[in-house]
C-alpha positions as CSV (number, residue, x, y, z in Angstrom):
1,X,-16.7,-84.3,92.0
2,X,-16.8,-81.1,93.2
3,X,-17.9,-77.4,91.9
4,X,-14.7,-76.2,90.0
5,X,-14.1,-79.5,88.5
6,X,-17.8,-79.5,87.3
7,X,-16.8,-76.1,86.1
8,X,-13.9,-76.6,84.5
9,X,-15.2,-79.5,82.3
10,X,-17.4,-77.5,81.3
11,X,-15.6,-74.5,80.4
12,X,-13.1,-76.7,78.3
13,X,-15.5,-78.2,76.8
14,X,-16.8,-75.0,75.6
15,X,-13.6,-73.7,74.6
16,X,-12.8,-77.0,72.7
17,X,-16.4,-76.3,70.8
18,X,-15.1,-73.1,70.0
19,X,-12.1,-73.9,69.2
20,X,-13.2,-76.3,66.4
21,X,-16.0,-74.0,65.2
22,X,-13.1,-71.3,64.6
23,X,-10.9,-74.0,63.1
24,X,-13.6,-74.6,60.0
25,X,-14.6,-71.1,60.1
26,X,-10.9,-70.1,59.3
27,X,-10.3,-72.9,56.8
28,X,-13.3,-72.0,54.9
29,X,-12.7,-68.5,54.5
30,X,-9.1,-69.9,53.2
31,X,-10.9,-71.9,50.5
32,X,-13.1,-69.4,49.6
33,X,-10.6,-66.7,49.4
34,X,-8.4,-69.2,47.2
35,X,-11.9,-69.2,44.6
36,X,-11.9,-65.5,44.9
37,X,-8.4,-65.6,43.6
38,X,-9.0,-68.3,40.9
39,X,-12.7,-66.6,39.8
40,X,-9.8,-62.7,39.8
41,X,-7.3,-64.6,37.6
42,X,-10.3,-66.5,35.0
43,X,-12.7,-63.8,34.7
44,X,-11.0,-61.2,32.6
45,X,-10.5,-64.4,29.9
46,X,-14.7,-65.0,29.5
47,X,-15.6,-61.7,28.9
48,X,-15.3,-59.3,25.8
49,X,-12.5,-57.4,25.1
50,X,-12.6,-53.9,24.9
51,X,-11.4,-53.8,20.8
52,X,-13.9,-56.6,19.9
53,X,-16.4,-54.7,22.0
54,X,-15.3,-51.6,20.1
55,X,-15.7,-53.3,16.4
56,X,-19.2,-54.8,16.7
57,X,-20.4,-51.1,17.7
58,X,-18.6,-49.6,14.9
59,X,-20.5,-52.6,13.0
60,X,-23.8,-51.5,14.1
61,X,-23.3,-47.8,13.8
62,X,-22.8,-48.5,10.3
63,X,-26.2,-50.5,9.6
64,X,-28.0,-48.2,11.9
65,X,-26.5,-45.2,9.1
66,X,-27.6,-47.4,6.1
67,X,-31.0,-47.9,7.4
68,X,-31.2,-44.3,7.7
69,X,-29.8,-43.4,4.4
70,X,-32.3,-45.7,3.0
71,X,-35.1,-44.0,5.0
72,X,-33.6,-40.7,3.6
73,X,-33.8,-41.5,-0.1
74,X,-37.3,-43.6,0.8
75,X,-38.6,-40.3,2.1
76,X,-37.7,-38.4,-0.7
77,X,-39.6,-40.3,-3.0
């Protein structure tokens, strides 16, 4: 076996390395850009809207003014 034969085993064995390695690389990034797109279309749904979010502070502004009315009329006294 000469030099360039040596060589070019070697060199396509390489590439062939490579060439797998980029294979999974690519395929993963596919299946993780697919979760991205999954986690984009779910992620809206598990979090509070902006009405209920909107309510429950109106809800607590309210205590927060009965506690101080009470306070008010407490410190009159």
């Amino acid at each position: 076996m000469d030099a360039q034969t040596t060589i070019n085993l070697i060199g396509g064995s390489v590439l062939a390395v490579l060439g797998w390695v980029g294979r999974s690389v690519w395929e993963a990034v596919r299946e993780i850009q697919a979760d991205l797109h999954d986690l984009e279309v779910d992620l809206p749904k598990s979090y509070v809207t902006k009405d209920d979010f909107s309510n429950t502070i109106k809800n607590i502004e309210s205590m927060f003014q009965r506690i101080s009315d009470k306070l008010d009329h407490k410190a009159d006294k």
